[in-house]
C-alpha positions in Angstrom: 23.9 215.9 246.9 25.4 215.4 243.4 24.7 218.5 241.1 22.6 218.2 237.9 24.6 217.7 234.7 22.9 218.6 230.8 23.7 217.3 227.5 22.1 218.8 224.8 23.8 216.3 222.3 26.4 217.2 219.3 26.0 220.2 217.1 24.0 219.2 213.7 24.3 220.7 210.3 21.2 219.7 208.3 19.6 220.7 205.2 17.0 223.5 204.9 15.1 220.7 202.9 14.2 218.5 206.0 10.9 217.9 207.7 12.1 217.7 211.6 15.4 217.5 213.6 15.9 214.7 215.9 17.1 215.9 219.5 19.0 213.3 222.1 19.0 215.9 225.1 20.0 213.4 228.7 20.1 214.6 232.4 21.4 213.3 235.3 20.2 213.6 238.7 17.9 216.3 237.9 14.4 214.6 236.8 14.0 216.4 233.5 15.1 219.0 231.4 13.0 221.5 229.0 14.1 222.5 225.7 14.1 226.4 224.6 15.1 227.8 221.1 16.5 230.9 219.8 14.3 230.7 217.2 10.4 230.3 216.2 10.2 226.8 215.5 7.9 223.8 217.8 9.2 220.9 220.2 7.1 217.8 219.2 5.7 216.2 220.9 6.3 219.0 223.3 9.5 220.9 224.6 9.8 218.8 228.3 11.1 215.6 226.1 14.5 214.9 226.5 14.4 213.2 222.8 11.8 215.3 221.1 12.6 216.5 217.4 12.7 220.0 216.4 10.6 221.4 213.4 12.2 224.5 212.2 10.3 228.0 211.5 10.5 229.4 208.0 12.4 231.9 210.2 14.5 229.7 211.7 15.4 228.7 208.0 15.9 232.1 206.7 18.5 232.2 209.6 20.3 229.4 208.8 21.6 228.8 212.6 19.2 228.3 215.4 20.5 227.7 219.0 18.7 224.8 221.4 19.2 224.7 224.9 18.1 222.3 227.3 17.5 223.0 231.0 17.1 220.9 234.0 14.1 220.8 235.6 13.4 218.9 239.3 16.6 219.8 240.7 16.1 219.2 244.0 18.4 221.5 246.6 20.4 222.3 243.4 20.7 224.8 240.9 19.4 224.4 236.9 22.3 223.2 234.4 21.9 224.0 230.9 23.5 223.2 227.7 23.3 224.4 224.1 23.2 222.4 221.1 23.5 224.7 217.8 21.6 223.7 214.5 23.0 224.7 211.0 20.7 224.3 208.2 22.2 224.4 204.6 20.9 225.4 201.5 19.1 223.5 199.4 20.3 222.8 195.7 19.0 224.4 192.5 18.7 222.5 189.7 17.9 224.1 186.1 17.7 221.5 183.0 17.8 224.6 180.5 14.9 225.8 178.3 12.6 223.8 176.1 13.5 223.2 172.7 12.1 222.2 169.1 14.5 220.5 166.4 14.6 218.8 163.8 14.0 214.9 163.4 17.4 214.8 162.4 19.6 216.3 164.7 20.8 215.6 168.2 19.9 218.3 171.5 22.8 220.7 172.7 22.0 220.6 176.6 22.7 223.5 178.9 21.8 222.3 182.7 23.1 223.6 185.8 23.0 223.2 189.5 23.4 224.9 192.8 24.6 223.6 196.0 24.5 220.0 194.5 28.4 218.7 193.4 26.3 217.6 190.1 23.5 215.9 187.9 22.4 212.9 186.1 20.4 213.2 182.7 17.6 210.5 182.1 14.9 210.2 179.5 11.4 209.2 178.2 12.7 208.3 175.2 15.9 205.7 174.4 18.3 207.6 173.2 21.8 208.5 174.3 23.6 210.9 176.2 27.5 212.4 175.2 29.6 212.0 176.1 27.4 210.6 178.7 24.9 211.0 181.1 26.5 212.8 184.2 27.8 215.8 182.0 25.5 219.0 182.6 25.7 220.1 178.9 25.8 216.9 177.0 24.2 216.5 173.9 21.5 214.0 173.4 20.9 212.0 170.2 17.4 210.8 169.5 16.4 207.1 168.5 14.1 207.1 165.9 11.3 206.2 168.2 12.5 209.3 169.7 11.9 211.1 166.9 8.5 208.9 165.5 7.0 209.7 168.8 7.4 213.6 168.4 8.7 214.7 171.3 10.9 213.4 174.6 11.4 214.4 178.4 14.6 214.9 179.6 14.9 214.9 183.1 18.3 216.4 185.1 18.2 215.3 189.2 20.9 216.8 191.4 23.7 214.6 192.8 26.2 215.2 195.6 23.0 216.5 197.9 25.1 216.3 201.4 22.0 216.0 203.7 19.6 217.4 201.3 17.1 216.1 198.9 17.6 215.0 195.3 15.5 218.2 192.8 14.9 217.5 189.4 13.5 219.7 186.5 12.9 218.6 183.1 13.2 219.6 179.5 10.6 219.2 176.3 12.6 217.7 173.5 10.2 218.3 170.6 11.1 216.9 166.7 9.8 218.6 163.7 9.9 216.5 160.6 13.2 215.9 158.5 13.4 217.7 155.3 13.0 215.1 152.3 14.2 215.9 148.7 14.1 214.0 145.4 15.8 214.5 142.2 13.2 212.7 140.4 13.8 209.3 138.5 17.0 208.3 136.4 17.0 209.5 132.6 18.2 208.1 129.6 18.1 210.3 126.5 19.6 210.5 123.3 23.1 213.1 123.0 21.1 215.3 120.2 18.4 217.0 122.5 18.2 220.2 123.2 17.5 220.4 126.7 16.0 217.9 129.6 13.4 218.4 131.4 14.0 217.8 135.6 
């Protein structure tokens, strides 16, 4: 009789981030196969289906590279075959929009975000006002609208970009105005040259 063969499928590098890993195990001539793991995570629905996904342990996370192997099972007069498949999970970005701040009504926000992982980051806001030099630069500064300002206080929000298989993270900054200063000089005078002095 023909001898059992086993593919565990390609190799995947995934993010830490995700919820399950989708498996594509085949056999042929042998009637099955069972799944195994180096690690601690669960086969769902359970470990005999060929195409079952994977949910990795915190473990298995910590670990960063867990090895599956699928085995044939109902062999007949022939021996089990196995092969491995090996998972790679990848960190997940950081993303850090930079401390809250308090200015005045009218001056613009210096920025300081940063990210891990993540090639880069977007800026958007509550409010309408601007970004410079734009949008996608981590330490822009922002200038408020005057409804920025009239409403007291604005959001700004940084989200990661570049993920590779991970998830977007965001994290925001409080933007709060304090009131411009105001002065005044008082009115216009008109006086005569012989006075001794004038009163401001």
């Amino acid at each position: 009789t023909t001898a059992p063969t086993v593919n565990a499928g390609t190799d995947i590098t995934t993010c830490q981030d995700i919820a399950f890993i989708q498996l594509s195990g085949s056999v042929v001539t042998a009637t099955g196969g069972n799944w195994t793991t180096s690690g601690s995570g669960i086969f769902n629905p359970n470990n005999s289906n060929l195409t079952a996904s994977y949910i990795p342990s915190a473990a298995d996370t910590a670990a960063g590279t867990i090895t599956l192997t699928l085995t044939t099972t109902g062999n007949g007069l022939c021996n089990a075959y196995s092969d491995d498949v090996v998972i790679t999970l990848t960190d997940i970005p950081t993303v850090n929009a930079g401390t809250d701040q308090t200015i005045c009504a009218d001056a613009g926000a210096f920025l300081a975000g940063s990210v891990t992982i993540a090639t880069g980051g977007t800026w958007t806001t509550s409010g309408s006002g601007t970004f410079s030099p734009d949008n996608n630069t981590l330490n822009a500064g922002y200038v408020p609208t005057t409804a920025d300002t009239s409403a007291g206080s604005v959001t700004l929000t940084l989200t990661t970009t570049g993920n590779g298989t991970c998830n977007a993270y965001t994290d925001d900054v409080l933007i709060t105005f304090t009131p411009a200063l105001t002065v005044n000089a008082g009115t216009d005078i008109t006086t005569c040259q012989d006075i001794a002095s004038i009163a401001l």
